[in-house]
C-alpha positions, 0 to 999 in steps of 0.5 A, spaced: 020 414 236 023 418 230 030 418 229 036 424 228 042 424 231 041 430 235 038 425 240 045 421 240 048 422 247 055 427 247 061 424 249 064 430 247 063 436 242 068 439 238 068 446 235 073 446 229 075 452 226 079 450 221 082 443 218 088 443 222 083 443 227 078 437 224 085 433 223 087 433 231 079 433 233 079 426 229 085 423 232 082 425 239 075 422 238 080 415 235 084 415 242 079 415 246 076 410 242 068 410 239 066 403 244 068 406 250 062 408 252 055 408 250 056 416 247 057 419 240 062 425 238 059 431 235 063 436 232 061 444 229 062 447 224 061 455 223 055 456 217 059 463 216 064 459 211 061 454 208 067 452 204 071 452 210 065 448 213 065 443 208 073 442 207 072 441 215 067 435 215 071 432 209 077 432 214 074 429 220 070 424 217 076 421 212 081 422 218 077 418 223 076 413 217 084 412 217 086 414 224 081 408 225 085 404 220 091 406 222 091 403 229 087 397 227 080 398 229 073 397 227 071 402 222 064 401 223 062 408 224 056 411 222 055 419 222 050 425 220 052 431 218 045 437 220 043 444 222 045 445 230 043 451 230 042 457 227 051 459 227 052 452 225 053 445 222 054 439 226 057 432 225 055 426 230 059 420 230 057 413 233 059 407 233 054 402 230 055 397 236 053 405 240 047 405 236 045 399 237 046 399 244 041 404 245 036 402 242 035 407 236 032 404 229 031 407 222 
């Protein structure tokens, strides 16, 4: 079976508008913990502004990064950024002991 990660089971989708919106979307998937359960994070991102979009990926990701940092726990996430559809983009995130779980290979 070929891999994307649109195959990634959702814990849950975000819809960022802005970056305050990407900041407060990090800390959330950080608090409800990437290892939990065996999903992923997804979060969309208008194609309308694809600077807007781009600053918003950027946010997220370095976010997650240091929310994960910041209250010590692994930071062994993986994420993919790709074209949802055709009004957005879209940024899973798992955990890569997730992905491992559920069998999926590259």
């Amino acid at each position: 079976m070929e891999f994307h990660p649109s195959k990634i089971p959702i814990s849950k989708t975000f819809d960022v508008k802005d970056e305050k919106q990407a900041t407060e979307a990090a800390h959330e998937m950080v608090m409800i913990g990437f290892e939990k359960e065996d999903k992923g994070f997804k979060v969309l991102m208008s194609k309308e502004n694809e600077k807007i979009a781009k600053r918003i990926g950027y946010t997220v990701t370095t976010t997650v990064t240091y929310a994960l940092r910041k209250t010590k726990q692994e930071r062994d996430v993986r994420y993919w950024t790709f074209h949802e559809d055709k009004d957005n983009y879209a940024i899973v995130f798992v955990s890569s002991k997730v992905l491992e779980k559920l069998d999926f290979s590259w």
